[in-house]
N, C-alpha and C positions, 0 to 999 in steps of 0.2 A: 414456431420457434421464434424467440425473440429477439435472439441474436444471432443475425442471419450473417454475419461473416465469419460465426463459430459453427455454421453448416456443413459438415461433411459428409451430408446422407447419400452423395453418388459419388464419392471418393471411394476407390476398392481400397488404396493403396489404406488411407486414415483407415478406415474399419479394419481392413486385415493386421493392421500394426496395433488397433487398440484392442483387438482381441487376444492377441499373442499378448500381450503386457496384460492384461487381463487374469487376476487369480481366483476371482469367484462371479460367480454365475449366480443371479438371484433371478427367481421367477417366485411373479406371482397367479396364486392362485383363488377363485372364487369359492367361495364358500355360501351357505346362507344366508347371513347378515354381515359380514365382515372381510376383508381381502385376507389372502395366508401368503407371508411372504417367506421364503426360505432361500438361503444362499448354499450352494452347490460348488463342490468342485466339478470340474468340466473337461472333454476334450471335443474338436471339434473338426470341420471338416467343411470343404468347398467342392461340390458337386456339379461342376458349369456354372450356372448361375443361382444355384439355391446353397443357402448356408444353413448348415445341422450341425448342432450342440447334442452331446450324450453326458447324460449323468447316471448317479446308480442313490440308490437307495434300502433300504431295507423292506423288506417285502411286508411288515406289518407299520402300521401309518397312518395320517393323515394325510399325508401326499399323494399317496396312494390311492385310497378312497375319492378326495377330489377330481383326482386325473379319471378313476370311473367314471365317473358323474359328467366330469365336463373338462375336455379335454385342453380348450382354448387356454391360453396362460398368453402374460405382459411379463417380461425379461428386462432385465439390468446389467450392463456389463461397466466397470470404471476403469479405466489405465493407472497409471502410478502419477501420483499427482506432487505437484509442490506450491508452497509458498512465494509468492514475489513481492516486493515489497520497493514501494518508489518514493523515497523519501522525501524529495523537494515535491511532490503532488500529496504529501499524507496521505497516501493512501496504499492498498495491498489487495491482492487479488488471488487466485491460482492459476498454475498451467496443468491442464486435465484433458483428457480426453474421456466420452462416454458413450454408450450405444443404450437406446429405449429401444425395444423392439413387441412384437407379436408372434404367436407361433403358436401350434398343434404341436402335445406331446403325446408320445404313442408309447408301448410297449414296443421295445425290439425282442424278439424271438430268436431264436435256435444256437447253439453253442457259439456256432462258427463266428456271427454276427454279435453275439455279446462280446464275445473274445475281443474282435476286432473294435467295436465300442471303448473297450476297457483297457485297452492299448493306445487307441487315441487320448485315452485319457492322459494316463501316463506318460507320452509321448508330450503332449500340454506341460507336462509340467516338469520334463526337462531328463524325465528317468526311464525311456524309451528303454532301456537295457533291462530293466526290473522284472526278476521272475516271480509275477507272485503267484500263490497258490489257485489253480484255470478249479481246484477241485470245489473254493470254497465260494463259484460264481451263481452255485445253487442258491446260496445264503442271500443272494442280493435280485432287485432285477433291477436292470438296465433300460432306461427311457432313452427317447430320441424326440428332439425339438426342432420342429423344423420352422424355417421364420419366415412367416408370410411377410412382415414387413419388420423394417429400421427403421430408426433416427441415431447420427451420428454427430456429435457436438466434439468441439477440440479447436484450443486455444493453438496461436498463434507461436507464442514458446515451449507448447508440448511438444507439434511436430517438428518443431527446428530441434529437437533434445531427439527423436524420435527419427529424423532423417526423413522425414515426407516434405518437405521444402524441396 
């Protein structure tokens, strides 16, 4: 990392707060000659000290087939960013926050744990209350990402916007 006072890769507080402000989830995926990068909505979760991301998908795919093949995937997460602009220096810049990460994605199995998956999702995004139809969970399946490693980057007037000052 090149800007080493924009490191928050052992800050829980930066990472838990860019992931919550966080609305899509891109991983990428290997292919044969070329990277597959797809952006995901997401819900997520902190297990002591391991962090898991669950997405869903449709059961026919290319995402799908890769994840057979080769489970390892690179993740992307951005917080909500803005413009700054300092006018006696000409110059502008942004306040962001970002997460690179690594991970293994697996199939989740059995109702109970999709259910639960698909609730954190929801729960992400603000509509914990949301009944949606448990009957049409057949139609999809549910991955889980679990992140063998971070990198966490974030400006200096994200986290003061953000409350991690």
């Amino acid at each position: 990392m090149r800007r080493l006072d924009r490191d928050n890769s052992t800050n829980d507080v930066v990472i838990e707060k860019c992931i919550a402000d966080s609305q899509v989830l891109r991983i990428g995926m290997a292919t044969d000659d070329l990277p597959y990068i797809v952006p995901l909505c997401f819900g997520y979760e902190r297990i002591e000290d391991r962090r898991v991301f669950y997405f869903h998908k449709n059961r026919n795919g290319l995402l799908h087939e890769l994840i057979e093949k080769n489970p390892h995937c690179s993740f992307e997460l951005e917080g909500s960013s803005s413009l700054f602009m300092d006018e006696a220096k000409r110059t502008c810049n942004m306040d962001y926050a970002s997460i690179i990460g690594r991970g293994v994605v697996t199939l989740v199995e059995g109702d109970t744990e999709r259910k639960r998956a698909l609730d954190l999702l929801m729960e992400h995004y603000g509509r914990a209350d949301f009944q949606y139809d448990v009957r049409g969970m057949s139609a999809i399946l549910v991955f889980r990402l679990e992140v063998q490693s971070l990198t966490c980057k974030a400006t200096r007037g994200w986290k003061e916007k953000m409350g991690c000052l």
